[in-house]
N, C-alpha and C positions, 0 to 999 in steps of 0.2 A: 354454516352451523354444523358442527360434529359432536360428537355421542361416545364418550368414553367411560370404561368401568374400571376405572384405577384411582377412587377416589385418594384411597390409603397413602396410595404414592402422592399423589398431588397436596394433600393436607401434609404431608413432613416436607413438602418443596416449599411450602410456604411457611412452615415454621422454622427452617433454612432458613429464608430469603428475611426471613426478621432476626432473623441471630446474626448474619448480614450486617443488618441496620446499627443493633447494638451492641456486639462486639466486636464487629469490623474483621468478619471471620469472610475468606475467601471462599465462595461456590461455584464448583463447578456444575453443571445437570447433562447428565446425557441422555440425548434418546435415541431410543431405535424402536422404530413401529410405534406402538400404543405405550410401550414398557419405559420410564423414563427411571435414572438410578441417580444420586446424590454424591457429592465427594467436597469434604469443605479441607483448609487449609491451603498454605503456599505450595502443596502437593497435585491439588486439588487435578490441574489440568492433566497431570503424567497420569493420575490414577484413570482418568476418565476415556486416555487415549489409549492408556493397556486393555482396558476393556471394552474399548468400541470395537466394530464386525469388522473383520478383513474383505466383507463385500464390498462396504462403502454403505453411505444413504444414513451416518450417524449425524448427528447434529449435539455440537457440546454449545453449550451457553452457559459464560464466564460473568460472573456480578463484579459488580467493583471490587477494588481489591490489586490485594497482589500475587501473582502465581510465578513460581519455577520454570523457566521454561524446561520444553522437552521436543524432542525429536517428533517428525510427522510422518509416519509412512503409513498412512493407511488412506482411504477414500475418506476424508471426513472434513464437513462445516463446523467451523470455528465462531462465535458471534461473541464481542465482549459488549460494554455498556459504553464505549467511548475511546477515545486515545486522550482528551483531557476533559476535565472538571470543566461544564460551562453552562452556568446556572437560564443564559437565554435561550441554547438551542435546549438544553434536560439532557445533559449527555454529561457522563461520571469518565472517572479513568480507571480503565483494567490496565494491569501495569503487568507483563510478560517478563521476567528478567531472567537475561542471560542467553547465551547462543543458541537458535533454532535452527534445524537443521530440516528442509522438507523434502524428503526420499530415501528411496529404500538403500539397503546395503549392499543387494545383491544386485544383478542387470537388470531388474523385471521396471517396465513403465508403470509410474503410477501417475493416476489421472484424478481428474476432478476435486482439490483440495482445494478448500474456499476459506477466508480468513478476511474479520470483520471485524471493528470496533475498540483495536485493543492496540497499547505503545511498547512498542519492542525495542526494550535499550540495550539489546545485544545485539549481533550481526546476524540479520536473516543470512542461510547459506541453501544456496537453491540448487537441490541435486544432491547425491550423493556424492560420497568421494572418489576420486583418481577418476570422473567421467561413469561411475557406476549410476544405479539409479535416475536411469533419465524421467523426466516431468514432459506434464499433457497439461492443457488447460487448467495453469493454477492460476490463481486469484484471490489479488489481494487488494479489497477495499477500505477506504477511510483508519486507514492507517497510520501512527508516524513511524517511521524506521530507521532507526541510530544509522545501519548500513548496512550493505548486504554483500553476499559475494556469491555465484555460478559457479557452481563444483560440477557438473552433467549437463548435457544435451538438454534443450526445454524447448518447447513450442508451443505456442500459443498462451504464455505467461502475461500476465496482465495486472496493473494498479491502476487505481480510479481513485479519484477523489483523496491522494495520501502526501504528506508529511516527508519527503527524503533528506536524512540530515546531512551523511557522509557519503563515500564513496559507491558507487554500485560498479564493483571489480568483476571480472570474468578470470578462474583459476585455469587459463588455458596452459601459462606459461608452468603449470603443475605437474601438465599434464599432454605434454606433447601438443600442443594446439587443436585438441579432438572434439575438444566441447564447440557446438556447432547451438547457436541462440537464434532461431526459427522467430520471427514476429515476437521482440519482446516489447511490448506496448503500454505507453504512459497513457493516460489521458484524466485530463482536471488536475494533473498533482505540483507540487511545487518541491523542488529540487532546492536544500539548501545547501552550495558549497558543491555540487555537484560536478560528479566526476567518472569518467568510464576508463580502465585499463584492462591490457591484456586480452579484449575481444580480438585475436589474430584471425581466426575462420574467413574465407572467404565466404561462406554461406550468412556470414552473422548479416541480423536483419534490428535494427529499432525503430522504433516508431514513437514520437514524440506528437499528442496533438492536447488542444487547448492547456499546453503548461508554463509554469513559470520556471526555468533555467535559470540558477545562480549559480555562475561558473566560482566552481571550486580555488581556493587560493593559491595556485602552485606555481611557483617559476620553474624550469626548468633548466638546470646548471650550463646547459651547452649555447640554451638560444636564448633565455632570458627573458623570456614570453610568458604569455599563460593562454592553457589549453586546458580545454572541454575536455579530451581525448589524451591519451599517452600509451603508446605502445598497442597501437588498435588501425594497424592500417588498412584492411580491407574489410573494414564494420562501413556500413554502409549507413547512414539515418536520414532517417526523416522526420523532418520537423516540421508542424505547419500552425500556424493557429495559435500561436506561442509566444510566450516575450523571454528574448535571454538576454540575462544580464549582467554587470558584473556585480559581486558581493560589496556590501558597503565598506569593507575593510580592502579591498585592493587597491593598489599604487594608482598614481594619477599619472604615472606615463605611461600610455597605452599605442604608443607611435607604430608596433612593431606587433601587436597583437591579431593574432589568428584565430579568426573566428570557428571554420571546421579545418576539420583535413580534407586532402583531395578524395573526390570520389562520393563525398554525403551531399544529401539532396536537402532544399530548404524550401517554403513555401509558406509564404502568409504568416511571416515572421515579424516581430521588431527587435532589430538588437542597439546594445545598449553600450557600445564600444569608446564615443567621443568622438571618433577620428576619422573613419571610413562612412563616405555619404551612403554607398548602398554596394553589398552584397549577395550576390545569385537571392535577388529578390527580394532580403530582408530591407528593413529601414531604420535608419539612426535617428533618436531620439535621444533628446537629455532626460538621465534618469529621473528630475524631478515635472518632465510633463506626460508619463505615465501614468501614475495612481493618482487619484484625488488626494490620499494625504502626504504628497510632496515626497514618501520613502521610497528605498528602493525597493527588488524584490521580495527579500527574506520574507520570512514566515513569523508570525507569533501572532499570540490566541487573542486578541483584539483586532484584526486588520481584516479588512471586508474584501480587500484587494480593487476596489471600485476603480475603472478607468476613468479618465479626464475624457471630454468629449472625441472622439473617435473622426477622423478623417476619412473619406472612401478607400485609403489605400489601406489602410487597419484590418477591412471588413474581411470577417473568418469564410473561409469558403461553404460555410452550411448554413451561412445567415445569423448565424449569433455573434456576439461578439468574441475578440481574443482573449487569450489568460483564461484562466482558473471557474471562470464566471459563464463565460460561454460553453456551448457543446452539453456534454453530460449535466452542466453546473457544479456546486461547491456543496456540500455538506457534510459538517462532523456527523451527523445523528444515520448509527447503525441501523439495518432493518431489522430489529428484533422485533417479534411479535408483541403486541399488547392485547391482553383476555380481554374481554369486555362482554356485558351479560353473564358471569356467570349464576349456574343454579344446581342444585345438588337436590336428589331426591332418591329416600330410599327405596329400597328396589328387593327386600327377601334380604339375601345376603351381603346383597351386593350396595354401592352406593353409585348412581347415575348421574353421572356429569356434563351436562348441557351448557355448550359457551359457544362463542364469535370471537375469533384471532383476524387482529390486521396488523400488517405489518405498517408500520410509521415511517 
C-alpha cells in the first residue's frame, strides 16, 4: 500500500492512457521518485529518455503503439505492453522502430539498463561505437529483436524469455578484435535463423540454456556447410537444455554439416542434424518427434512449443524439461504494474491517493 500526492499528475496519465485508446496516440510516462511526467507521439520514447536522471533508477513505460527508436545511455527501465497483439495472454504490441543503440559515446561503463515488452524491428547495437562505451548487466526481456550487433565490451548481458530473428554479430572485425563479450546469456529465447559472427576474443563467453536454436541459412562458399558460427574461433559456448535445429527452409543434404566449432562445450542438448547419431553429448532426433504439433523450431504467435513425451536422456539438468518451457518458462506478458484499489481523497490542497501495485 503507498500514499501519493500527485493526484494532478496521475488524472492527465489516465486521460493520456484514454486518448491511447481513441486516437491510437503513442505514451510514453516517465518516473523518477514520486514525480511521474507524460510525452505522447512517435517521439514519445526520445523525449522521455532526454529527460530521465543521468543517476539511473528512472522507469519509462511505453502503451501500445509506435515509438522512434532512440539511443540508451543512461541507467534506465524500459517496460512496453507486449512484443505482439494476443488477445489470450492481454499483451498489445509496442513497436520500437528503427536502430537502437544502448551506450554511451564516451569510455564511461554504463550499467543497469533494463528493456521489457516491446518489438524492435531495427538492429539492437550493444555498446557503443569503435569499443567505446562498455555495458554491465543489461537486460533484455520478453522481447522479439529483428537483430543485433556488439559494438563494446559487455558483461553480464542477458535475454530471457525473447524472440531473435536475424543475426546476433559481434563488430570485433571493426574494431581490432577488442570487444571482449564477458557471460553473454540466453535463457527461455528462441533463435530464429540464428547466427553469431566475428566473436574473435579469446575471453568471449555464451551461454545458451533452456533455448530453441534455429541455425541460420548460410552456406559458406569454401566448405558448402552450414554453421551456427563464422569467423568466431575462440568464442567458447555453452549450450545446455536446448533444442538446435535446422530452419525449415534448409537443404536436405546435411552429410557434411558442422554442428559447433572446436572448442564450444554442449550439454543436455538435442540436435536436429539427420545424419550424426550423437555429438559431445547432444541427441539426434527427427525434427517431426520434437514438438507435439509435428513443426520445427521457428517461432510464430500460435505455437506453444509443447514437447512430445520426453525420454530420460532429454531431462534438463534442473529438473524441468528442455526448450523454451522449462527453466525460467515462456511468457509474452511484460511485468508491468497493475493499480488495483485505487482511492482519492481530498486532503486541503492537496489530493491523496491511496492504491496496491502488482506486478502481473
Amino acid at each position: 500500500m503507498k500514499r501519493l500526492n500527485f493526484m494532478i499528475v496521475v488524472a492527465g496519465l489516465m486521460v493520456c492512457m484514454a486518448a491511447k485508446a481513441q486516437n491510437d496516440v503513442a505514451i510514453a510516462t516517465l518516473q523518477h521518485g514520486n514525480n511521474v511526467s507524460v510525452f505522447k507521439g512517435p517521439g514519445a520514447l526520445a523525449n522521455a529518455l532526454a529527460a530521465a536522471d543521468e543517476g539511473g533508477g528512472d522507469v519509462i513505460s511505453l502503451s501500445e503503439g509506435s515509438f522512434t527508436a532512440a539511443d540508451i545511455t543512461k541507467p534506465v527501465s524500459i517496460y512496453g505492453a507486449g512484443f505482439e497483439k494476443d488477445n489470450t495472454n492481454g499483451t498489445l504490441l509496442t513497436l520500437i522502430s528503427g536502430n537502437m543503440t544502448v551506450g554511451r559515446t564516451d569510455s564511461e561503463l554504463l550499467s543497469g539498463v533494463h528493456i521489457e515488452g516491446v518489438y524492435l524491428d531495427g538492429q539492437l547495437k550493444i555498446g557503443g561505437v569503435e569499443n567505446k562505451g562498455p555495458l554491465k548487466d543489461f537486460r533484455v526481456v520478453k522481447a522479439f529483436i529483428m537483430s543485433m550487433i556488439v559494438q563494446s565490451t559487455n558483461e553480464n548481458t542477458s535475454f530471457d524469455q525473447c524472440v531473435i530473428q536475424g543475426t546476433m554479430d559481434c563488430a570485433s572485425n571493426n574494431n581490432i578484435y577488442k570487444t571482449v563479450v564477458v557471460d553473454l546469456y540466453f535463457s527461455n529465447c528462441v533463435m530464429n535463423r540464428g547466427r553469431f559472427m566475428y566473436y574473435y576474443h579469446a575471453d568471449n563467453s555464451i551461454v545458451m540454456d533452456h533455448c530453441i536454436f534455429n541455425v541460420y541459412s548460410y552456406t559458406t562458399a569454401q566448405h558448402g556447410v552450414w554453421y551456427p558460427f563464422e569467423n568466431a574461433p575462440n568464442t567458447i559456448l555453452t549450450l545446455r537444455n536446448s533444442l538446435y535445429l535446422l530452419a525449415s527452409d534448409s537443404p536436405n543434404s546435411e552429410s557434411s554439416y558442422t554442428i559447433w566449432p572446436s572448442g564450444s562445450k554442449i550439454s543436455n542438448c538435442i540436435s536436429d542434424n539427420g545424419n550424426i547419431a550423437k555429438y559431445d553429448g547432444c541427441h539426434t532426433v527427427l525434427r517431426a518427434e520434437v514438438f507435439k504439433d509435428g513443426e520445427d523450431g521457428m517461432y510464430n504467435s500460435s505455437r506453444s512449443f509443447e514437447l512430445n513425451e520426453q525420454p530420460a536422456a532429454w531431462a534438463a539438468t534442473d529438473g524441468s524439461e528442455i526448450g523454451i518451457r522449462g527453466g525460467n518458462g515462456w511468457s509474452k506478458v511484460p511485468a508491468t504494474p497493475v493499480v488495483k484499489n485505487l482511492s482519492v481523497t481530498p486532503d486541503g490542497t492537496n489530493l491523496n491517493v491511496t492504491y496496491e501495485a502488482e506486478v502481473r
